[in-house]
NUDO-260995 format. One record per atom (N, C-alpha, C): residue number from 1; residue in one letter; y, x, z. Coordinates in steps of 0.001 Angstrom, whole numbers, plus 500000, padded with zeros to 6 digits. Layout:
N
+-----+----+--------+--------+--------+
|   i | aa |     yy |     xx |     zz |
+-----+----+--------+--------+--------+
| NUM |  A |      Y |      X |      Z |
...
+-----+----+--------+--------+--------+
END
This chain:
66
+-----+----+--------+--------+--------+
|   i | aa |     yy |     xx |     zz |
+-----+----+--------+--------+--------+
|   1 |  X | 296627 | 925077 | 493445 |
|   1 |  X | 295849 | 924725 | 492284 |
|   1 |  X | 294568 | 925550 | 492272 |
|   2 |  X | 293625 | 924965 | 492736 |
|   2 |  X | 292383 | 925904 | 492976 |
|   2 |  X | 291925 | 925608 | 491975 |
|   3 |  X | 290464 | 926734 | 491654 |
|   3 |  X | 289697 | 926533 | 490374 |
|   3 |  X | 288338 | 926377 | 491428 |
|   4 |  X | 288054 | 925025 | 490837 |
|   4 |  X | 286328 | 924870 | 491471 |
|   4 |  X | 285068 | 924721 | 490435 |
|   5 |  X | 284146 | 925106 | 490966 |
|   5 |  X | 282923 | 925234 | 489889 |
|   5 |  X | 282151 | 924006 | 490402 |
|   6 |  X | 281484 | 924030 | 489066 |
|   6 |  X | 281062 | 922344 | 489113 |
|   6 |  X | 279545 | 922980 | 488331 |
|   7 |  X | 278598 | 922105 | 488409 |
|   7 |  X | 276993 | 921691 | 487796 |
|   7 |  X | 277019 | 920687 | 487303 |
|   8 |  X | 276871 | 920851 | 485808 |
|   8 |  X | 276391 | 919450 | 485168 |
|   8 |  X | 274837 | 918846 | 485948 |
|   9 |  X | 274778 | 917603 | 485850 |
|   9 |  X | 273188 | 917097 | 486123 |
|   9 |  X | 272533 | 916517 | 484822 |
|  10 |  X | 273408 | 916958 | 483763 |
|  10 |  X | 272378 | 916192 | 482891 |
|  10 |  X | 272326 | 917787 | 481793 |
|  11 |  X | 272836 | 918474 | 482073 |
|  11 |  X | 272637 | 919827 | 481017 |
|  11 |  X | 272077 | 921092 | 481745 |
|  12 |  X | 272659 | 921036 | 483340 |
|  12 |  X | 272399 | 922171 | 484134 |
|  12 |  X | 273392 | 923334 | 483729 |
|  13 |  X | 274724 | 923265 | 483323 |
|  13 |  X | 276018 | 923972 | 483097 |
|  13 |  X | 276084 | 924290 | 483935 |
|  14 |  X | 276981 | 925262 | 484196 |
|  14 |  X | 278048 | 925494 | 485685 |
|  14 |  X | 279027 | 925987 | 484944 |
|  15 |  X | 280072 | 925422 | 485446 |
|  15 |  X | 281581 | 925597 | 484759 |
|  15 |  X | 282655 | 925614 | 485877 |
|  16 |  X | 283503 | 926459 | 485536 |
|  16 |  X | 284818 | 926517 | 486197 |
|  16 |  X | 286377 | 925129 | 485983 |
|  17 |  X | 286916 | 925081 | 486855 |
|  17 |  X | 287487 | 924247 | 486681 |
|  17 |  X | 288900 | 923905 | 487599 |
|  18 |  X | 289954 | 924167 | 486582 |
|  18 |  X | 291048 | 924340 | 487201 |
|  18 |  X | 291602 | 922517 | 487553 |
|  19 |  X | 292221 | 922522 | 489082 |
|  19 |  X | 292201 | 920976 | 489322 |
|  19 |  X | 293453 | 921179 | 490283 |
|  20 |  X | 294291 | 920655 | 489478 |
|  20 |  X | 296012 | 920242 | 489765 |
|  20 |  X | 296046 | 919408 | 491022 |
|  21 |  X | 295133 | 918288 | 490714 |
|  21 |  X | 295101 | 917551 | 491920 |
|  21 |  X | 293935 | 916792 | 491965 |
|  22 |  X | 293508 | 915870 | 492903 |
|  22 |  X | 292417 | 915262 | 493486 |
|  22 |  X | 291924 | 914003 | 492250 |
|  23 |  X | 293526 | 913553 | 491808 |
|  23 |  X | 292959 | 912633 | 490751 |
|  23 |  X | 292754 | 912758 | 489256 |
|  24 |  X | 292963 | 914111 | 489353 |
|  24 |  X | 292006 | 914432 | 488281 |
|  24 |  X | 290306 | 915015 | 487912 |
|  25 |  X | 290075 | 915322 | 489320 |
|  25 |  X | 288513 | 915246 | 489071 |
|  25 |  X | 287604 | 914248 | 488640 |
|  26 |  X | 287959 | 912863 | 489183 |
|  26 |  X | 287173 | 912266 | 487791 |
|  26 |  X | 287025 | 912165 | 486585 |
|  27 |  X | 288261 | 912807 | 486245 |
|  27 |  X | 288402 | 913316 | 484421 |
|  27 |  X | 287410 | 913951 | 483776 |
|  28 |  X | 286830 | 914880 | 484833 |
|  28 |  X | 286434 | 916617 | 484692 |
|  28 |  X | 284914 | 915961 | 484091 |
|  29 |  X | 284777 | 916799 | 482277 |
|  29 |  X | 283382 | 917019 | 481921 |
|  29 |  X | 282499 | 918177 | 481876 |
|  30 |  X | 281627 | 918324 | 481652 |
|  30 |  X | 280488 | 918792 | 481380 |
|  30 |  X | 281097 | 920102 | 479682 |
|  31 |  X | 281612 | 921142 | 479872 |
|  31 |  X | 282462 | 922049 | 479030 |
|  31 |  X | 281391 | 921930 | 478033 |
|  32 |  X | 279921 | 921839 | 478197 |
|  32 |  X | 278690 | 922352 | 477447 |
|  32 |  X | 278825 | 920962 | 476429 |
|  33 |  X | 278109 | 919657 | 477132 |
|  33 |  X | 277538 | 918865 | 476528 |
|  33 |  X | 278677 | 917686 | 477110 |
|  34 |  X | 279663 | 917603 | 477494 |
|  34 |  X | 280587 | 916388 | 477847 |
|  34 |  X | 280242 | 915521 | 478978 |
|  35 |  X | 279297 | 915829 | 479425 |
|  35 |  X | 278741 | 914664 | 480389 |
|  35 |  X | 279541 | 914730 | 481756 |
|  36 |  X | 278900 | 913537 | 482121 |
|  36 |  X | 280267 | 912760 | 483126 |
|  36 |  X | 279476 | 913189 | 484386 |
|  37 |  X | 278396 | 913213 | 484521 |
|  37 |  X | 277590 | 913646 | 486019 |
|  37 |  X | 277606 | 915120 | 486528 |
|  38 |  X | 278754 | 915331 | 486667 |
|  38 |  X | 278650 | 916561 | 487603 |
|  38 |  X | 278122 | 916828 | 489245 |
|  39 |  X | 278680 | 917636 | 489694 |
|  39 |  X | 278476 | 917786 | 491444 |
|  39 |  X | 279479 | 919132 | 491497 |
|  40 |  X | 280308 | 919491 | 492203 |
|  40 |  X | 280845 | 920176 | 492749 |
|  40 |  X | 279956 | 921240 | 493357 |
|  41 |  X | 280044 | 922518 | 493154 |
|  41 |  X | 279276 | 923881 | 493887 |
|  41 |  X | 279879 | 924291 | 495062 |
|  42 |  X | 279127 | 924518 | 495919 |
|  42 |  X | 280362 | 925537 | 497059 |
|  42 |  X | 279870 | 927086 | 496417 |
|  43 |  X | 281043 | 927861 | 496280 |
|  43 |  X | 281351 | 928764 | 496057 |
|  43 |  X | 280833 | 930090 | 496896 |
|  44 |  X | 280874 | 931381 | 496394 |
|  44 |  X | 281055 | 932176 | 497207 |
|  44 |  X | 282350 | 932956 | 496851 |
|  45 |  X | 282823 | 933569 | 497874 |
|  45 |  X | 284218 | 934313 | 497626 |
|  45 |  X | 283889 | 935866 | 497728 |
|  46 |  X | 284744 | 936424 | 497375 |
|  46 |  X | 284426 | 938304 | 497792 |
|  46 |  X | 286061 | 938531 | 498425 |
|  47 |  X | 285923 | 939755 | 499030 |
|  47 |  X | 287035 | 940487 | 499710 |
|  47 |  X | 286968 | 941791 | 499856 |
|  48 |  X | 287541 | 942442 | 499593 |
|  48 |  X | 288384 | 943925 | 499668 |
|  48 |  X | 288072 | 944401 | 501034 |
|  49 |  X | 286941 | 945630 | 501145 |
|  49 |  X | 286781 | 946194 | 501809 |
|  49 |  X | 287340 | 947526 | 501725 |
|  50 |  X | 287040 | 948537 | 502881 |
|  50 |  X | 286713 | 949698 | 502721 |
|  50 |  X | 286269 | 950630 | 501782 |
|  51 |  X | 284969 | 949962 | 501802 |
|  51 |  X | 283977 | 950733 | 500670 |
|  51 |  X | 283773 | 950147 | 499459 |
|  52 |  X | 284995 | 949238 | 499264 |
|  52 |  X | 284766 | 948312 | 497568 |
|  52 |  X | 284613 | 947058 | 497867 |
|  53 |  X | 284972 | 946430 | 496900 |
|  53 |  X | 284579 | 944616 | 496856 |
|  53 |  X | 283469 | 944190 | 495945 |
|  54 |  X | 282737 | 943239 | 496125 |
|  54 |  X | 282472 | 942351 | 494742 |
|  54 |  X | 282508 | 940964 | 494713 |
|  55 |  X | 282330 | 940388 | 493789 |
|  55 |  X | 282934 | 939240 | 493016 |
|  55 |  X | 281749 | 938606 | 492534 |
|  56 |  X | 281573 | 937603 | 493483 |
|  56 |  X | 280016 | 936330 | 494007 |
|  56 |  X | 281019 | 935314 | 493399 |
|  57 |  X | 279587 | 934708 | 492684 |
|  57 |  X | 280533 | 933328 | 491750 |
|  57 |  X | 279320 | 932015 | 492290 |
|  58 |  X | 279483 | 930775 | 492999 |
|  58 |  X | 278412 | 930331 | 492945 |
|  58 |  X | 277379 | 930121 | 492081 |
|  59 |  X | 277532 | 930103 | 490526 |
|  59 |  X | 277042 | 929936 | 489563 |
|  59 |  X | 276336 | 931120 | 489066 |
|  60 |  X | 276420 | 932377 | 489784 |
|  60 |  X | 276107 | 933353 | 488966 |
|  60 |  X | 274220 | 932900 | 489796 |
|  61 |  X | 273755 | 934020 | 489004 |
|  61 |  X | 272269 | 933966 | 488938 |
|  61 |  X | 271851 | 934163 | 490372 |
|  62 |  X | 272510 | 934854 | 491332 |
|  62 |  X | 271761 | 935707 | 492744 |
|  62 |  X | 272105 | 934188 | 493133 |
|  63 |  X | 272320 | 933322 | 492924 |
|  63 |  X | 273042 | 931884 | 493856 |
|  63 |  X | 271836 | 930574 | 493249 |
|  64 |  X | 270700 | 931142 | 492378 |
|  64 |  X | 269573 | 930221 | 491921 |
|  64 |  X | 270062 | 929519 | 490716 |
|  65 |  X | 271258 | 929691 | 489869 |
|  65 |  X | 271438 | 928932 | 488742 |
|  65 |  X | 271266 | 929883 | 487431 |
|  66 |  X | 271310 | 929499 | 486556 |
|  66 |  X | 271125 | 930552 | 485249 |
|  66 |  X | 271819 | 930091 | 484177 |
+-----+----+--------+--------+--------+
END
């Protein structure tokens, strides 16, 4: 059960989104304004180093969204 982040196209949201299975992504709205036109983000992930981790979200700001 992955959580994928999504972009509204008609508000410019980015929202998280937990998805059980495949046929429920056409369900999936817009958390802000309801809208049905999303797009799926590719993500970034973080991992546990040595010297510390951090925690890259595609949506966060260093990734061009706000």
């Amino acid at each position: 059960m992955p959580i994928y982040e999504y972009k509204c196209n008609n508000c410019g949201n980015c929202f998280e989104q937990l998805v059980f299975n495949s046929k429920e992504e056409k369900d999936i709205t817009c958390s802000k304004c309801g809208g049905k036109k999303i797009k799926k983000v590719i993500s970034s992930f973080s991992c546990l180093s040595q010297g510390g981790g951090s925690s890259l979200s595609g949506c966060s700001p260093k990734n061009g969204f706000s």
